[in-house]
RORO-698788 format. One record per residue (C-alpha): residue in one letter; x negated, y negated, z negated. Coordinates in steps of 0.02 Angstrom, whole numbers, plus 50000, padded with zeros to 5 digits. Each point is the difference from the previous one (the first is absolute). Example, Ala and Ser with C-alpha at 12.3 -4.5 7.8 and 13.67 -1.06 7.14 Angstrom:
<fivos>
a493855022549610;s499314982850033;
</fivos>
This chain:
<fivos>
x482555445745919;x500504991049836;x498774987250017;x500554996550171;x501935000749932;x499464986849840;x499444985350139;x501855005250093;x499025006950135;x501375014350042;x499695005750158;x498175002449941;x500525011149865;x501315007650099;x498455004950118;x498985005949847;x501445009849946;x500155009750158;x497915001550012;x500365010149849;x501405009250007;x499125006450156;x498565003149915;x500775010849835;x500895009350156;x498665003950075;x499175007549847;x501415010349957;x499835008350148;x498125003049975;x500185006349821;x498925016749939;x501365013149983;x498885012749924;x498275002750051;x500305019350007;x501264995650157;x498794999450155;x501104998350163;x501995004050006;x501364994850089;x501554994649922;x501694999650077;x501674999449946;x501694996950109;x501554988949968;x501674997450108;x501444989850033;x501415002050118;x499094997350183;x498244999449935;x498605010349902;x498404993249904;x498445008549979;x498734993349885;x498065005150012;x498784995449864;x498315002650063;x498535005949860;x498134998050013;x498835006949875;x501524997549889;x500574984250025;x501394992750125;x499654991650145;x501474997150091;x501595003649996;x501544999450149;x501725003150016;x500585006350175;x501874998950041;x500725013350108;x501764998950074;x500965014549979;x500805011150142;x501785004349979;x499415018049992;x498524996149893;x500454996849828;x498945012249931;x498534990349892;x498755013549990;x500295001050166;x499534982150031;x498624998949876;x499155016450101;x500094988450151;x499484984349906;x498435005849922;x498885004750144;x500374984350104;x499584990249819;x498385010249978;x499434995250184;x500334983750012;x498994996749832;x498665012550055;x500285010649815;x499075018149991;x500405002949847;x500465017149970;x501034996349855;x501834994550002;x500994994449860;x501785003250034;x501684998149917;x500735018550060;x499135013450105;x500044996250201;x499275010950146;x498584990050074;x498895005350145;x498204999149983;x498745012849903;x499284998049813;x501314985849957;x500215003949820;x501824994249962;x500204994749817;x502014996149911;x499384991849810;x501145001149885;x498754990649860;x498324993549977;x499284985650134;x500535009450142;x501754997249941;x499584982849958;x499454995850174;x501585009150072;x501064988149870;x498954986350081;x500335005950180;x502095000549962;x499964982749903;x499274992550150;x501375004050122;x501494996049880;x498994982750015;x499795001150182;x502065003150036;x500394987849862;x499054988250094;x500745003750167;x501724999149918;x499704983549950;x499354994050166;x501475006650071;x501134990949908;x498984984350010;x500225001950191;x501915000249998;x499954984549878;x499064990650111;x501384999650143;x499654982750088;x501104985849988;x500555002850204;x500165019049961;x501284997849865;x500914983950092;x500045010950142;x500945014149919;x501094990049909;x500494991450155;x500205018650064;x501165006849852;x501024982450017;x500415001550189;x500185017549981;x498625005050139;x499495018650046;x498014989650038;x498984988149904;x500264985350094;x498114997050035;x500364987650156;x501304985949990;x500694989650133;x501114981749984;x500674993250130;x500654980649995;x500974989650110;x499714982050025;x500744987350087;x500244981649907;x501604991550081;x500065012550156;x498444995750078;x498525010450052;x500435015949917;x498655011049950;x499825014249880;x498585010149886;x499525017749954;x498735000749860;x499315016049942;x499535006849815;x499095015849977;x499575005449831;x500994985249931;x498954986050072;x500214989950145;x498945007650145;x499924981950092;x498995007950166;x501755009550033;x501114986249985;x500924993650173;x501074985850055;x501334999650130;x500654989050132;x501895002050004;x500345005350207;x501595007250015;x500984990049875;x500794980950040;x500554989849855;x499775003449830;x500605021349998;x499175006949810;x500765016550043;x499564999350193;x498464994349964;x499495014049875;x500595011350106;x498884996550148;x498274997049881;x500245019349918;x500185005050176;x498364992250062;x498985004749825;x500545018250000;x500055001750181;x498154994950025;x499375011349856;x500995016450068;x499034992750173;x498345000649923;x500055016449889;x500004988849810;x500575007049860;x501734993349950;x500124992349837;x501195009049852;x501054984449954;x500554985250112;x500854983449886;x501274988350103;x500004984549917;x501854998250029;x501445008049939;x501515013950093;x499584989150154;x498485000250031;x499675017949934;x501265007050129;x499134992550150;x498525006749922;x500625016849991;x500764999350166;x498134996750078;x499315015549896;x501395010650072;x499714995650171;x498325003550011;x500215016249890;x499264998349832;x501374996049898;x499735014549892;x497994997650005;x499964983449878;x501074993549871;x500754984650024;x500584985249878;x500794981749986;x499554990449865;x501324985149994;x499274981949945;x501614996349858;x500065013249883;x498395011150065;x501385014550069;x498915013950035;x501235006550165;x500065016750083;x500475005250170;x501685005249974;x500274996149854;x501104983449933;x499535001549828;x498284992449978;x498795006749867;x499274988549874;x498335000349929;x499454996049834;x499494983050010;x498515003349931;x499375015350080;x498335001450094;x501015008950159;x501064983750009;x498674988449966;x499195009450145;x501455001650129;x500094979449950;x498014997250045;x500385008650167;x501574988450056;x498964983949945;x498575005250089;x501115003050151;x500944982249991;x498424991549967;x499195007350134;x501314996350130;x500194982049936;x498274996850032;x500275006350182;x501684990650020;x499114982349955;x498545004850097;x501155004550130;x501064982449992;x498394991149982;x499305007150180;x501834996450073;x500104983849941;x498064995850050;x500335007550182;x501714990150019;x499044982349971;x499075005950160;x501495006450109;x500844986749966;x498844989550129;x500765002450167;x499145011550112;x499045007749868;x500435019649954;x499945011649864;x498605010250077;x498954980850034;x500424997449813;x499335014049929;x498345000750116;x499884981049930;x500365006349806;x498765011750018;x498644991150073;x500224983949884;x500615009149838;x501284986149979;x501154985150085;x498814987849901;x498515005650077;x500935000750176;x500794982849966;x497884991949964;x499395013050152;x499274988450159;x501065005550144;x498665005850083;x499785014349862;x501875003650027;x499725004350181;x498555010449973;x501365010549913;x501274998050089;x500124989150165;x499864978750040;x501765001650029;x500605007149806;x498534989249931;x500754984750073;x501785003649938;x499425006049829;x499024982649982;x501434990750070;x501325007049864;x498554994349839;x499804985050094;x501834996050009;x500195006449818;x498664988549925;x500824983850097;x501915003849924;x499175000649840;
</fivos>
């Protein structure tokens, strides 16, 4: 070990270190009590609020070879250690196949079982082993203890977000599944809208879902949200999902209250808990309520609630433009006379792209379509190319 930690080799001698701290353990445990000690079992009995410990030393032609602690959880009616220690000691005995006829104890218990010679040592070895026996469980609980507490110190980064974003919104759940909805709809045209989804914090991409604004003309925000909650929450109720604990508008009053009239009407207004998050001043706004809660800038909940209504606009911008870019694609075909939207499309899909359709022979058009569209389709390129 200190060779290996002189040429800065430290995970060697880490290794070396462990070799022998597992080694000087293991010959603790085999140490020669006292020769005149043949065979005895050693137990002594520890317990805490819920739980009980029983320690069992194990002798062999006086020395130890093996020691266990067995934890026991403790009956509301049960507190009674020699009780538990009367139960503990026979299922300890068989599972380590002892026959020893000698037991070292720390009190006198009623065992079953003839010619078991029950010892309590109040000096000598025998005591010494019993002192052994009780050092090891204090160990064993202070051990536990710590593990314990290491558990509830190592709360994960979601898990504490999570709660914080609970104790800020003032929510009876942990919001484990997020929803944020986003409108979009650049200078009136082709409005569409997105849901993403977070669960445990992170984006859960596979759940996200775009919409096709149906019921809505013109540019509506409110009208708009209203339908798209509808259809999301609609659908799940439909198909038996799980509805998620917190839905984010990305919107202010507006938009919230066509939310929350959606929710109503389909009965599970009191089911999720339901936000707007306003762009300006990041107004945290509650159904109901015209004074809007405000975050510390810097918290982890806000940072969060802020991730969500990104994610949401970026997601439905990306549909909106590829939304615009299919309209304006299909409208350089319907714009030849006699050629429709459904021709277009069937052409679009075929070709991939007007280029390709524009270079096509019109004989490929036709096998698409018919002579008749492949003849007007090569007539409007044709006339194209000669203007330019």
């Amino acid at each position: 070990m200190e060779k290996h930690a002189e040429k800065l080799e430290f995970e060697k001698a880490q290794q070396m270190k462990e070799k022998l701290g597992a080694f000087e353990d293991y010959q603790a445990k085999s140490t020669v009590v006292n020769p005149n000690i043949r065979d005895v079992d050693v137990f002594s009995i520890a317990s805490e609020e819920k739980d009980a410990y029983v320690n069992y030393i194990k002798v062999v032609n006086g020395a130890i070879i093996h020691t266990h602690t067995q934890e026991l959880v403790k009956n509301l009616d049960d507190d009674d250690e020699p009780a538990l220690l009367a139960y503990a000691i026979p299922i300890i005995r068989e599972r380590f196949n002892s026959i020893s006829t000698d037991i070292i104890l720390p009190y006198e218990v009623q065992l079953e079982g003839e010619g078991l010679n029950i010892t309590v040592p109040k000096i000598g070895d025998k005591r010494r082993l019993l002192d052994l026996s009780e050092k090891n469980l204090k160990y064993y609980i202070l051990q536990k203890q710590k593990q314990r507490a290491s558990q509830q110190r190592k709360q994960t980064s979601a898990e504490r977000i999570l709660r914080t974003l609970q104790q800020d919104l003032q929510m009876d759940v942990l919001p484990l599944h997020m929803e944020c909805f986003d409108n979009s709809n650049i200078q009136g045209s082709h409005p569409v809208a997105s849901c993403v989804v977070f669960k445990n914090a992170k984006p859960s991409k596979k759940d996200y879902r775009h919409f096709n604004i149906k019921t809505v003309t013109g540019p509506d925000d409110f009208a708009s949200m209203k339908e798209v909650v509808h259809r999301r929450y609609r659908r799940m109720l439909d198909e038996g999902d799980t509805l998620p604990q917190l839905v984010i508008i990305d919107g202010g009053k507006g938009q919230l209250s066509a939310a929350v009239e959606s929710l109503e009407t389909l009965g599970i207004r009191d089911k999720v808990t339901v936000i707007g998050i306003a762009k300006r001043l990041e107004e945290i706004f509650f159904p109901g309520d015209s004074i809007p809660l405000y975050i510390d800038k810097k918290s982890e909940s806000l940072k969060l609630i802020q991730q969500a209504r990104n994610e949401a606009h970026r997601f439905a911008i990306t549909f909106h433009r590829t939304k615009r870019s299919q309209n304006f694609t299909t409208t350089e075909l319907t714009s030849i006379p006699g050629i429709g939207e459904k021709t277009a499309q069937k052409l679009l899909s075929h070709f991939g792209s007007v280029k390709r359709i524009r270079n096509a022979r019109a004989s490929e058009i036709a096998e698409v379509s018919s002579l008749k569209v492949a003849e007007k389709v090569k007539g409007y390129f044709e006339g194209q190319e000669e203007e330019e």
